[in-house]
N, C-alpha and C positions, 0 to 999 in steps of 0.2 A: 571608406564608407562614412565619413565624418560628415558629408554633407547634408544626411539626416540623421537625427536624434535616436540611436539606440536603445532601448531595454535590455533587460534580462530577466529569464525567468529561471527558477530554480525549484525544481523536483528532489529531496534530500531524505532519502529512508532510511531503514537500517541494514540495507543490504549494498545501498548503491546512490547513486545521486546524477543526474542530469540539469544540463541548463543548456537554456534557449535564448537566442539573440533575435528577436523580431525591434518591430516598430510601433508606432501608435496606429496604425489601420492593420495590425495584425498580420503584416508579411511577416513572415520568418525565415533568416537568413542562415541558420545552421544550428546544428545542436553536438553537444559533446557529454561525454560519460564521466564516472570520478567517481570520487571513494563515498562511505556512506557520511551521512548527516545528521545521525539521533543526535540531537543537542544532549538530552537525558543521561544517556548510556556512554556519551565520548568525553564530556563537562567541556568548560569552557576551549583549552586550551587545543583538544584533539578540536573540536569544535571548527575552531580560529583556521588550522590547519590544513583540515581538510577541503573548506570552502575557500580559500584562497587559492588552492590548487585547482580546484576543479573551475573555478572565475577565470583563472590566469590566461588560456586561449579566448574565451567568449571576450575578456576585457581589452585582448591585440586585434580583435575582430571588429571593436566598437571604436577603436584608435588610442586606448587606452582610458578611457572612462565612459561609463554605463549615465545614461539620462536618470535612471531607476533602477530597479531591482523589487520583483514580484515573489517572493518567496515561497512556496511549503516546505514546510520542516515535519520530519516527526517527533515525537517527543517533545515538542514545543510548548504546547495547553498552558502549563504549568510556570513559563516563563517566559510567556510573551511580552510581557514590555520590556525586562533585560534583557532577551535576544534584540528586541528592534532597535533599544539605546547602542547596543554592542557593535552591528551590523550600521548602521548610521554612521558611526563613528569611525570604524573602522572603513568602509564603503566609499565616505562622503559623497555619498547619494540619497535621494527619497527610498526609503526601505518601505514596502509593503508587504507585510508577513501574514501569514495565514496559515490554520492548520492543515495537514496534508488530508486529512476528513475532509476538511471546505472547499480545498482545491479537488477530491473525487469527488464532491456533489457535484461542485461547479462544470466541471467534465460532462459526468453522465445527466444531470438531468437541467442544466444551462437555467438556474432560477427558477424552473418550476415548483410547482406543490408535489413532492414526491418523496420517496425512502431509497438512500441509497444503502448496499451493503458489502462491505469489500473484505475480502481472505487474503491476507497478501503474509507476508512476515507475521505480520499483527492483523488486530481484527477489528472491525465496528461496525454500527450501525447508524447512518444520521439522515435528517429527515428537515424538509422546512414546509412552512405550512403558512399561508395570510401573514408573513413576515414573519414568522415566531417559530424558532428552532429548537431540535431537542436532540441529542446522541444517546446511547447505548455504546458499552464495553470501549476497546479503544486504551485499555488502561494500562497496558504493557506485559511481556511476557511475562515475567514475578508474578504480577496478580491478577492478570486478567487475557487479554487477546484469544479468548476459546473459538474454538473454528476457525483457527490463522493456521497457515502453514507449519505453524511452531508449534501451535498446540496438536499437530494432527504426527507432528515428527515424533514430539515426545510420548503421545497416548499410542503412537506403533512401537516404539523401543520397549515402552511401559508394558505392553500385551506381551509383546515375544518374549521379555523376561518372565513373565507371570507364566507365560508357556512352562519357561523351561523348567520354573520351579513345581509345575504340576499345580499351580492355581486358579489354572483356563486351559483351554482345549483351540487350541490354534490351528492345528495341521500343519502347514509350509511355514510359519511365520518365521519360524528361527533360520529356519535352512535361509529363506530369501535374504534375513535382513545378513545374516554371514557370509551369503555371496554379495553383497554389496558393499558389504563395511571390507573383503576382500580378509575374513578374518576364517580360520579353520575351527576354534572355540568360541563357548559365549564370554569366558574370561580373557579371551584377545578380544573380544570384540567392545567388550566394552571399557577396555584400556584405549583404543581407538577413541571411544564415541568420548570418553573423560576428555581424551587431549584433543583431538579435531575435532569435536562436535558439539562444544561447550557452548561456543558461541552463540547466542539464536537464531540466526543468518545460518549457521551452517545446520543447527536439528533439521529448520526450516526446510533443508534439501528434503530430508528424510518421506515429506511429505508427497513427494513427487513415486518413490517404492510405496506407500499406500495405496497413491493412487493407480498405479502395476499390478500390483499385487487386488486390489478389488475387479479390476477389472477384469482379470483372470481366473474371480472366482473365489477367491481366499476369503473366508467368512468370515474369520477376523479384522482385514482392512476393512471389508463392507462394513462392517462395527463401527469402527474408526470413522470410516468416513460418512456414516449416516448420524455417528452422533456427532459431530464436526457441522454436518447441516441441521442436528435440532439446534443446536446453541446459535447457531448464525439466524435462522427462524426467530429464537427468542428475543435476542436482542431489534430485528425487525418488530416484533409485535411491540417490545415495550416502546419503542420511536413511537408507533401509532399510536398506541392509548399517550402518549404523553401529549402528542398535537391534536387528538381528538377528530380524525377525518370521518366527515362526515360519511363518505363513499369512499371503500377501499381502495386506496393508493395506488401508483405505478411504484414499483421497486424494482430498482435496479443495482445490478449482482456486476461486480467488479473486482480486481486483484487479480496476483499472477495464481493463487491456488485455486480457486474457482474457475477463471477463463481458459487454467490449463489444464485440467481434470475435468473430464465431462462425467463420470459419477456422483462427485461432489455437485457439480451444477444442474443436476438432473435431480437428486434427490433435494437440494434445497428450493427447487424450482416446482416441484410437488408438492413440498410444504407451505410455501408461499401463496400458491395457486389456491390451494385447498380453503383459501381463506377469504376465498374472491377476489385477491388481489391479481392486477397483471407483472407479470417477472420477465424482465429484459437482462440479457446481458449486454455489456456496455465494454467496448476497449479502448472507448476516448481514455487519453492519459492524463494524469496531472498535470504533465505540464501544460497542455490545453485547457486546463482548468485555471491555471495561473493567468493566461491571457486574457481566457473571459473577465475571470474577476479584476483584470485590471479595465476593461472593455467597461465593465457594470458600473465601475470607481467615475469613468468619463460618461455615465449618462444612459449608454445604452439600455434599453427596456427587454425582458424576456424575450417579445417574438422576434427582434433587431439580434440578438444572441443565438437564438436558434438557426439563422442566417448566415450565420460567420463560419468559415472555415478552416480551421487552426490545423496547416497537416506540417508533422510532425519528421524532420529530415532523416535520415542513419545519423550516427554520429560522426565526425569527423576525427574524432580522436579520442581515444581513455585516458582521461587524467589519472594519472599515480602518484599516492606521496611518498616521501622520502622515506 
């Protein structure tokens, strides 16, 4: 495939990471899986590691070097010119880095004026407006990502304990989370959740028994997860008053905890509503977000982006590291 000029594009969270090999008119010629990518939470060295393994097919598929490299990262904000020194250097290619926020605008609303807002792992809200951009939350699980999957694991562990100590009135909550953790007490179970569950990729599962459990009826995940969509709510309204829309926005609702919990996206999509705004969900992926913004980088204008078609292959293989 050397005969034309390859990219790559790169999707890197805290759970997982993808990369895409297209071209400069947006073919795309395969995609592969790999380990995660929080710069933040791995530091440099896991960092380095991780994204060379997961390069390593895309870069035999390109003949051994990449034209570019389109990046999101999570965790990045905070270190964006050291990752693209790092990544440059290491690479020896054009690095164009973006955050994994820029890359889900870019996806769901291709440079429009609009709010996006994604549940995924972590949480945010970002929004652009007459060129001028503004986010909400996004701050990481420690001190921020409410209404992410993380936050919805840990306020369901948080409840059933509060159950069991007779602090709240749960019903099923304990019984469900103990068939799931596969434990017969709350103090097996939560020797479990200490050792396998510490991670925030893995509470994050957690979020998927809320959304079981409300569905079913359980008035404490409904808890959970209606107050999972005020906070995602909130963080939309502050976007708005920060860009000052004149006329209520389109927002658009994304991540894997929202697109896969239809409670969650029903009750956030009521609240959103309620406020005149129109609520879409969206399952373009970042890495189609990666290609726009490299697409926007060569010129292309909003309605020439709205046009373009970025579909996204299976993957051809999961990268593992050692």
């Amino acid at each position: 495939m050397r005969e034309k000029e390859l990219l790559v594009a790169v999707d890197g969270g805290g759970s997982g990471s993808r990369a895409l090999v297209f071209d400069a008119e947006a073919r795309v010629y395969a995609s592969f899986e790999g380990p995660p990518l929080n710069y933040a939470t791995l530091g440099r060295e896991g960092f380095l590691r991780n994204i060379k393994a997961l390069l390593k097919p895309a870069l035999e598929l390109c003949g051994g070097r990449a034209a570019g490299y389109v990046l999101s990262l999570a965790g990045v904000s905070a270190f964006m010119g050291e990752v693209e020194k790092l990544l440059e250097s290491e690479l020896g290619a054009r690095v164009w880095l973006l955050t994994d926020i820029e890359a889900v605008y870019m996806a769901a609303a291709r440079g429009n004026d609009a709010i996006v807002v994604s549940s995924g792992t972590g949480s945010f809200a970002y929004g652009r407006r007459k060129g001028r951009c503004a986010r909400a939350g996004g701050w990481g699980y420690i001190f921020g990502d409410e209404g992410s999957a993380y936050w919805i694991g840990r306020e369901l562990v948080r409840r059933a304990l509060a159950c069991y100590d007779g602090r709240e009135e749960c019903g099923e909550l304990v019984n469900l989370l103990l068939q799931r953790l596969g434990a017969s007490t709350v103090e097996e179970a939560v020797g479990k959740l200490y050792r396998e569950y510490a991670a925030p990729n893995r509470t994050a599962e957690l979020a998927k028994l809320a959304c079981e459990a409300a569905t079913l009826g359980c008035e404490a995940a409904v808890r959970v997860i209606e107050g999972a969509a005020r906070e995602l709510e909130r963080m939309v309204s502050a976007v708005e008053r920060k860009l000052g829309f004149e006329e209520p926005p389109t927002v658009h609702g994304t991540g894997g905890a929202l697109l896969g919990c239809r409670p969650l996206a029903e009750a956030l999509g009521k609240l959103v509503e309620a406020k005149g705004r129109v609520f879409r969900l969206s399952e373009a992926p970042a890495l189609a977000g990666c290609v726009l913004h490299y697409l926007s980088l060569r010129g292309l204008e909003v309605e020439e982006l709205e046009r373009v078609n970025v579909e996204i292959p299976a993957p051809l293989q999961r990268v593992e590291t050692s």
